[in-house]
N, C-alpha and C positions, 0 to 999 in steps of 0.2 A: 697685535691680535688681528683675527680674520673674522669681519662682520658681512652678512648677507641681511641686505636693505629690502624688506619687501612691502611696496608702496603702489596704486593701483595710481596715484598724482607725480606722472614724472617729472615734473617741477621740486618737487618736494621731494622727491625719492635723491633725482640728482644732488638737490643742496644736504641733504644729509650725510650725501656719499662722500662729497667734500669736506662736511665737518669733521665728519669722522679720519678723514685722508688727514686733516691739516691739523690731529693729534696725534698724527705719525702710525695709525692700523691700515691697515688694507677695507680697501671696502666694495662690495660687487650687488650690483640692484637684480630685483626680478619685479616683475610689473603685477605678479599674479600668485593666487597659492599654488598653481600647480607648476608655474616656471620655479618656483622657489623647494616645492617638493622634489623636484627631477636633480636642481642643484644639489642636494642634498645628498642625492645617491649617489652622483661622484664626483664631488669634492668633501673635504671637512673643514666647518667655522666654528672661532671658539663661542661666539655668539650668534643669535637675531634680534634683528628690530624689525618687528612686524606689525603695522597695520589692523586696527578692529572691523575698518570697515573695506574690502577690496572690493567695490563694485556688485557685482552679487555675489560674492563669496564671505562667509563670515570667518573675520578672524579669528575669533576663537575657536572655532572649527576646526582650521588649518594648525593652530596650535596644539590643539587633542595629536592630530596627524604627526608633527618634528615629533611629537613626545612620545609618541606608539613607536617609533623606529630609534627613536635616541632619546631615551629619558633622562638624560643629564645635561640636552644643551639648553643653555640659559638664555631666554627669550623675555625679550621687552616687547610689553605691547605698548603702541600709542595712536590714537585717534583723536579727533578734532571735536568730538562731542562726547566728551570725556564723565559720565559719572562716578560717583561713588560704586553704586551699583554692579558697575560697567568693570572698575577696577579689581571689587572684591570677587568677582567671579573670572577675570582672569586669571588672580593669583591663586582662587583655587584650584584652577585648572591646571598650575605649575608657572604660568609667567614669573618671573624672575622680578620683574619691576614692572610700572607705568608710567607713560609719560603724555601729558598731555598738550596738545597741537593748540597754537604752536609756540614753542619752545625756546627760549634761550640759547647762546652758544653756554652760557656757563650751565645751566642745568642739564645738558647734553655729556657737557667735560662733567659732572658729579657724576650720570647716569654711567661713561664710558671707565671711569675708575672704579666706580663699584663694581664694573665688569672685569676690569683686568684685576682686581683684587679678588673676586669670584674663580678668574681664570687660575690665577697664581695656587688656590689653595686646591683646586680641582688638580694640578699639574703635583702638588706635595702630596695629596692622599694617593694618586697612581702613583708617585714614586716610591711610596713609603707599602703601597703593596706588595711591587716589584720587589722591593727589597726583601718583604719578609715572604716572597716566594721563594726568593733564594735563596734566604736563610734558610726555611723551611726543607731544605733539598740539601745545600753547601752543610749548614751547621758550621759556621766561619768558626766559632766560638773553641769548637772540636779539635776543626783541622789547624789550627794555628795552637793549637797546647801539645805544640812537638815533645817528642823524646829525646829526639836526637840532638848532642852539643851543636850542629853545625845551625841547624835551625834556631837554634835560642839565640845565638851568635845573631843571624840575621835582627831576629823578631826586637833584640836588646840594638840595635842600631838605626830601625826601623821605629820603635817608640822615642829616641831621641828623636830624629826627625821630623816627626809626626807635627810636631809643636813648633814649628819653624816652615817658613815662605816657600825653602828651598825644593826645585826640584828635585823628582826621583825617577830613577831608573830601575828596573826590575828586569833581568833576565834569567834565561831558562828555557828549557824545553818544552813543546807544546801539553798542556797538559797538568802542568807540576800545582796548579791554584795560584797564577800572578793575582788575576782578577782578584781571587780572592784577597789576597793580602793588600792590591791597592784600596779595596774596601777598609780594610781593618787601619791603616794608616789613615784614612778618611774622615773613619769614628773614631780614634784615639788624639785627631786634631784639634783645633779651635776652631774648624768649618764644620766640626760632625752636625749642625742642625742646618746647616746650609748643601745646596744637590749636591749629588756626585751623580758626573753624568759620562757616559762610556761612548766612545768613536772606535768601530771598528775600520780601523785604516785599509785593509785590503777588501774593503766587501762592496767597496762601490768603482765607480771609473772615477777617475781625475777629474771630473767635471761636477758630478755629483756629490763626489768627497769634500771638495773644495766648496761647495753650496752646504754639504752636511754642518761643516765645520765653521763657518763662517759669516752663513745665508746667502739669498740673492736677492734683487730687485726685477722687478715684473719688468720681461722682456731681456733678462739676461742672456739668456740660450734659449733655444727650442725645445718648448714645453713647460717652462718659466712663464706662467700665468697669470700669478701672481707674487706680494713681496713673501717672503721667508725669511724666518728670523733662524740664525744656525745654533748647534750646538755651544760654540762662544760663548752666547749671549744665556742660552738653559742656565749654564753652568755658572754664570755669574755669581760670584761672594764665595763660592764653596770650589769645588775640584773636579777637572776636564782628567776625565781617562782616556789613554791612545791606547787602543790594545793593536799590538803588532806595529807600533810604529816603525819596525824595522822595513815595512811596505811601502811605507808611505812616498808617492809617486815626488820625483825630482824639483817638481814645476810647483809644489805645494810649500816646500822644503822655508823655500827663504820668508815666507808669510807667513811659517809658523814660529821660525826665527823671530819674526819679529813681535811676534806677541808675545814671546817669553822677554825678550831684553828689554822693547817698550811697553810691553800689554797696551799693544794697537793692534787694530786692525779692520779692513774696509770688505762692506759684503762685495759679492759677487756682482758687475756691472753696476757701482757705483761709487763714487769718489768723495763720498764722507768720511772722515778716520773717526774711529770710533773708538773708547777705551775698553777695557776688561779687564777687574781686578779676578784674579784666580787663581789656583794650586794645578798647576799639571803634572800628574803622573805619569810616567811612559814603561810601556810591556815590552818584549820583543822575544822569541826564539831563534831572531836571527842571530850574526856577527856580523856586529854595527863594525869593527873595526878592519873587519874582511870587507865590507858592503862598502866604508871609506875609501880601499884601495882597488876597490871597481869602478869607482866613479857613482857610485847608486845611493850616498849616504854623504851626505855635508858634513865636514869636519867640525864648522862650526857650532853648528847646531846638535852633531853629538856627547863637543866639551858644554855647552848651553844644558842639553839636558841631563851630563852624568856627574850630577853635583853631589847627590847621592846615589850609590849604586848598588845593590844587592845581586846576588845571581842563587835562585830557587835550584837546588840538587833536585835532580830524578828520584822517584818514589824508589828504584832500584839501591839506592843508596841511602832510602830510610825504614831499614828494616823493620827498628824497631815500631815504628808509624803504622805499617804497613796494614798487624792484625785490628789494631785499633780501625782504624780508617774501613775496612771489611766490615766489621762488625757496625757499627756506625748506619752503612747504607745498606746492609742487613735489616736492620730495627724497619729504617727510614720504609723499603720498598717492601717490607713485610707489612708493614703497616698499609700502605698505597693499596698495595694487592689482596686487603681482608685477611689476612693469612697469620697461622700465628709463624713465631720467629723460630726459625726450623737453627736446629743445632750443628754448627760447623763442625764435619767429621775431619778426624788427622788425615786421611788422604788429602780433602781438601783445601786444608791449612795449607800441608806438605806442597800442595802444585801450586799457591798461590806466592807463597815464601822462596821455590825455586824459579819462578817467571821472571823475568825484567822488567815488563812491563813499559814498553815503549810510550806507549799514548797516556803515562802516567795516571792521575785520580780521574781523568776523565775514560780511561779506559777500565780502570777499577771497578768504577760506577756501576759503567754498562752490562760488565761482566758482572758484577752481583746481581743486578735489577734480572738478568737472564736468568741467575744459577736458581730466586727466587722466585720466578716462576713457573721454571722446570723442575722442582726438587719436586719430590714425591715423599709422604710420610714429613716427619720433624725431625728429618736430618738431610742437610745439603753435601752432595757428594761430588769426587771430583767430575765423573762425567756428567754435574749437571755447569761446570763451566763451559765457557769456550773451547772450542779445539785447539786456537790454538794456543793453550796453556800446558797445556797436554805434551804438544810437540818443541813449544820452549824449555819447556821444566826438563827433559831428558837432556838436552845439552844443560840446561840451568844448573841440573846436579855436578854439572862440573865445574861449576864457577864457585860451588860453594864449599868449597875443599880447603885446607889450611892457606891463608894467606888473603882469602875473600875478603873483602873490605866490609865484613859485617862484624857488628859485637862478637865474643864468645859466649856471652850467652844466649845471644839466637840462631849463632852453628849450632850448640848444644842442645837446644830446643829442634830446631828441623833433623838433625838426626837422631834423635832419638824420638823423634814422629814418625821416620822411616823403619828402624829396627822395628817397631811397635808394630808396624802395617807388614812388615815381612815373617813375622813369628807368629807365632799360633798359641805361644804361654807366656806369663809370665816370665818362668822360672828361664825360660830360652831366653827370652830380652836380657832377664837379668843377668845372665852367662855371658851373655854377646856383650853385653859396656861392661861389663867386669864391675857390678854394683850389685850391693843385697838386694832383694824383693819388698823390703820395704823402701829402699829410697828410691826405686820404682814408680810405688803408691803412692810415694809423697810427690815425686814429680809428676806423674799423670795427673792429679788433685789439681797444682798448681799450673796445669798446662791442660785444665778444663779437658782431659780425657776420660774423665771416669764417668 
């Protein structure tokens, strides 16, 4: 943990900054409230110890102040003329604890555990937001009750796993919901009430990845200020996500190696080994086995992490998914948006069933969240999607001709969404599929056109 010491007796400020050091947190002094307010603004600590009395500044003053800009950081007061009084009116004011001058090492070591048990459950209610932000959006629950055999296949080899040590591999195209699934593997484990925590492997330099992942010690590199504890260490007891490990820069490679075979590993400019019991899942949309014969991917470490391996099919290839999933972030952004949930017209079924859909459910998304804000009236049409659905879907119609690697019965649903949109009666549709007017009706019913 990261403690800002603020003590107006720097005798006293320093030895604290040491007790604190010598239970293994970082610790950084300011002589003043107002050196300790400016720290404030650009750094973050998981704690304070702050001072009643700063010369003519009142500590509890300065504590009104942390708590106007950051209401949730957890502040000890202590002073050398310690009341009752003195106590119960800092805690009203939000202190976290008191401690009174001077002090113990062991009633410092009670004081600084209460803290990091204070910090621990503050880091599980942000996660447990996080998560249900994204629940709230994803709907994991939804997008993993596939239709399609290819998926169950997956989901049925993926819940064996789930309850076993073994690494997992997950590839696919950008897009298809790995994330999502390494979650649901997560919570179908024996770590679901322990973190799952995500690295995304291309979004930093080699230097920053390697401190994301790992931490560092103060004075590693430039701008290394102080210690950091890495994702390694978040994720301890429960499960480390790589998303896009297929990025992951060459010079990282064998350090991560070795936390899968030993689960060791030493922060950034320093020479402790340290353990890490964990679960690592790995993403990728690359080809790990193309990327092996570049030279850009260690053999070793791709037989290390492909113990288990799934590969997530393009939403193109899950037809039958495809209107569920639509309908789904319909509800979701009709809702967001105050709106009620406007009725998907057959044009627009029609151009979303003939699309590909490159950027998969995350293109999906986007393109709904748009067509629901642009629709007009309670029904969403095709020109309130993207363009370029429009301009896919006219070659699309050619992929979806006898031999398309879709069901028959969702060729038989998109055309005869198309007939329906090109006739003007019934009785004409009816003629054109060589079917009575009533098994019309009954198809329109069950194919929500009526």
């Amino acid at each position: 943990m990261d403690f800002l010491i603020v003590d107006d007796d720097k005798t006293f400020r320093d030895a604290t900054c040491l007790l604190v050091e010598d239970e293994g947190h970082y610790a950084q002094p300011a002589a003043n409230g107002e050196a300790a307010l400016n720290t404030l603004k650009d750094d973050k600590f998981d704690a304070v110890l702050l001072d009643v009395n700063l010369g003519r500044e009142n500590g509890l003053d300065v504590l009104d102040q942390m708590l106007k800009t950051q209401p949730n950081l957890p502040v000890v007061m202590f002073t050398a003329q310690g009341t009752v009084k003195t106590a119960v009116e800092a805690m009203r004011r939000g202190a976290l604890d008191f401690l009174e001058k001077p002090f113990t090492r062991e009633q410092m070591h009670t004081v600084l555990a209460r803290l990091n048990r204070f910090n621990q459950m503050s880091q599980n209610i942000e996660r447990l937001e996080q998560e249900v932000k994204e629940t709230k959006s994803q709907n994991p629950e939804l997008l993993l009750d596939f239709a399609s055999p290819s998926m169950r296949q997956i989901m049925e080899v993926l819940s064996r796993a789930a309850k076993t040590p073994a690494s997992i591999l997950i590839t696919g195209e950008s897009g298809t919901g790995k994330s999502v699934l390494a979650r649901a593997v997560h919570e179908q484990s024996h770590l679901a009430d322990k973190p799952f925590v995500t690295v995304s492997c291309p979004s930093l330099s080699k230097e920053l990845l390697e401190s994301e992942l790992f931490g560092h010690v103060k004075g590693a590199f430039t701008g290394a200020i102080k210690d950091h504890w890495g994702k390694v260490k978040a994720a301890a007891g429960g499960t480390l996500f790589l998303d896009e490990i297929g990025d992951l820069p060459m010079e990282i490679q064998p350090k991560l190696l070795r936390l899968l075979q030993e689960r060791e590993y030493e922060r950034l400019g320093e020479n402790i080994t340290r353990t890490a019991e964990l679960r690592i899942i790995a993403a990728t949309n690359r080809d790990l086995k193309k990327r092996m014969a570049e030279g850009a991917f260690r053999e070793d470490l791709y037989f290390r992490l492909n113990v288990i391996s799934v590969e997530m099919p393009p939403l193109r290839s899950r037809q039958d998914d495809l209107l569920r999933f639509a309908d789904h972030y319909l509800k979701y952004f009709s809702k967001q948006c105050a709106r009620s949930v406007p009725k998907v017209s057959s044009s627009a079924a029609g151009h979303m069933l003939a699309y590909s859909w490159p950027g998969n459910l995350r293109e999906l998304r986007n393109a709904i969240e748009r067509a629901v804000i642009l629709a007009k009236g309670d029904e969403l049409h095709a020109e309130d999607l993207p363009g370029d659905l429009d301009g896919d879907s006219k070659n699309g119609d050619m992929d979806l001709q006898p031999g398309a690697l879709i069901s028959l019965e969702k060729l038989e649903e998109l055309h005869m969404r198309k007939v329906l949109e090109r006739t003007s009666t019934v009785t004409e549709a009816a003629h054109i599929l060589g079917i009575d007017q009533a098994t019309i009706y009954r198809k329109r019913k069950k194919l929500g056109l009526t």
